[in-house]
C-alpha positions in Angstrom: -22.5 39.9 26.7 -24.4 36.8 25.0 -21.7 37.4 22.1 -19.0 37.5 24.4 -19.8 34.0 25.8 -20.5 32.8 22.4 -17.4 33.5 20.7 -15.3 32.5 23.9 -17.6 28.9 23.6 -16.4 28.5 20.3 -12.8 29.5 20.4 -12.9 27.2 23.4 -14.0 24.2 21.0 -11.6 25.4 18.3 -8.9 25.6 20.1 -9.4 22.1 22.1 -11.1 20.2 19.3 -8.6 20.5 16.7 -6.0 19.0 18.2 -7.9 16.0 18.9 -9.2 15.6 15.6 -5.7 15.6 14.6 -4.2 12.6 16.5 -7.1 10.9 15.5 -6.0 11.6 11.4 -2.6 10.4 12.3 -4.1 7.1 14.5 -5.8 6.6 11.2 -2.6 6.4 9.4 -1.1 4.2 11.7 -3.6 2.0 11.4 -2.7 1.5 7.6 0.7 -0.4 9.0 -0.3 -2.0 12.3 -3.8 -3.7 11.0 -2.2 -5.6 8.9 -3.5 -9.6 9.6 -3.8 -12.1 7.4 -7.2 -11.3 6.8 -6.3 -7.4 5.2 -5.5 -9.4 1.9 -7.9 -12.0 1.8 -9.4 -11.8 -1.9 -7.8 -8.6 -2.2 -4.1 -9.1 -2.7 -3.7 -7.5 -5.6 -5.7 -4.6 -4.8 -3.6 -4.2 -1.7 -0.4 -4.6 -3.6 -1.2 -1.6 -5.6 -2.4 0.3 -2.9 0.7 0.0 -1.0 2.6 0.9 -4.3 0.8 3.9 -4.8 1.2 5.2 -1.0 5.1 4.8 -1.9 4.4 6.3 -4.9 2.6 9.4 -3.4 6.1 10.6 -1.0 8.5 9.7 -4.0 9.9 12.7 -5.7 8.4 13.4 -9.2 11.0 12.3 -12.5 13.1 10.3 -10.2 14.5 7.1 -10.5 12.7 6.2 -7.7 9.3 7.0 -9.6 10.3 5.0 -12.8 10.9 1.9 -10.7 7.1 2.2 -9.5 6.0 3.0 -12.7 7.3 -0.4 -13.4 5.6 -2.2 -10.5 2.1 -1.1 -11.5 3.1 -2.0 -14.8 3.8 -5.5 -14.2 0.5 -5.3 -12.1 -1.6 -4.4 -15.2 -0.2 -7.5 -17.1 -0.6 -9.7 -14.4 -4.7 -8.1 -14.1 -4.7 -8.7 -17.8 -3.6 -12.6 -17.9 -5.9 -13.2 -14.3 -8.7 -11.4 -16.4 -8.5 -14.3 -19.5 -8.3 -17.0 -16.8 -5.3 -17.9 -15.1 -2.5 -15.7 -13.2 1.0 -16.6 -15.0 3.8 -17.8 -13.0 5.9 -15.9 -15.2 3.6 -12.4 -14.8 4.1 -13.0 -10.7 7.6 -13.3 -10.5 8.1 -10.3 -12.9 5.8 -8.2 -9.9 7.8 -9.6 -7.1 10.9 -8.9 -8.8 10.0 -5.8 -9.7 9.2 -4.7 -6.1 11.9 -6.3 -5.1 14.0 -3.6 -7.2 11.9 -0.6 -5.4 13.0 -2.1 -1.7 16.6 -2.4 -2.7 17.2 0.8 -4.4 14.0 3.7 -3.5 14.8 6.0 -0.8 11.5 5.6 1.5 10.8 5.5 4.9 11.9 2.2 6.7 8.0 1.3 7.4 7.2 1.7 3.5 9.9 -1.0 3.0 8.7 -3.3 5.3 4.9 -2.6 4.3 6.4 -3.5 0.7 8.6 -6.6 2.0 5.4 -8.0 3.6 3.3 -7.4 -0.2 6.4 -9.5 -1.6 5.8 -12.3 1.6 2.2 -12.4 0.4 2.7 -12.9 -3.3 5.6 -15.4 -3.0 2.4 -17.8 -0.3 0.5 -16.6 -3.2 2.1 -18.3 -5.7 3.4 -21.3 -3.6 -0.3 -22.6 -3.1 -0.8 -22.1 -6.9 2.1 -24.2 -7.9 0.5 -26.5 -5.2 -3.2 -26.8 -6.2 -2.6 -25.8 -10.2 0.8 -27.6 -10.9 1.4 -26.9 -14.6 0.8 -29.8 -17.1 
């Protein structure tokens, strides 16, 4: 009898937990594109750049054109780390990023909230590099 109740208390809590547990996983990922304010890339744009590239990266089909052209964006990421690294971010290092993800939202087949997490990266970078031009004019 006690095993009876046992088992029936914890298929009872299998059965109604689980399903909890899994809108609060997919809340979770939500969250990644809804709490996005201004404050998600303070000091961290870079970092959040990449992360976002990498997410895309992660649902993109292995050998695929697709996959080359985010190949490249983390590429371009690594030289613009590089030049930050010995001092100064290049103008030249920044527009080769932005154009670069610029190439992934025109031509990657993604989900339309990818893009627009990815069109919101390139908004970022482009204030990014505005307020350098503004407070480090080159001369």
């Amino acid at each position: 009898m006690k095993r009876l109740f046992l088992g029936t208390i914890v298929s009872g809590l299998v059965l109604f937990a689980t399903p909890g547990f899994a809108q609060d996983r997919e809340q979770g990922r939500e969250g990644r594109y809804e709490n996005r304010d201004e404050g998600y890339y303070k000091g961290h744009l870079f970092d959040r750049v990449r992360e976002d590239v990498e997410r895309v990266e992660a649902n993109t089909h292995a050998f695929s054109a697709d996959e080359f052209r985010l190949t490249r964006v983390k590429q371009e990421l690594n030289e613009m780390h590089q030049s930050a690294a010995n001092g100064r971010i290049e103008e030249r290092r920044l527009d080769d990023v932005i154009t670069a993800i610029e190439k992934v939202i025109a031509d990657n087949r993604m989900p339309e909230r990818d893009r627009m997490m990815l069109q919101e990266d390139v908004r970022h970078l482009r204030a990014y590099k505005e307020h350098n031009e503004r407070y480090y004019p080159r001369g």
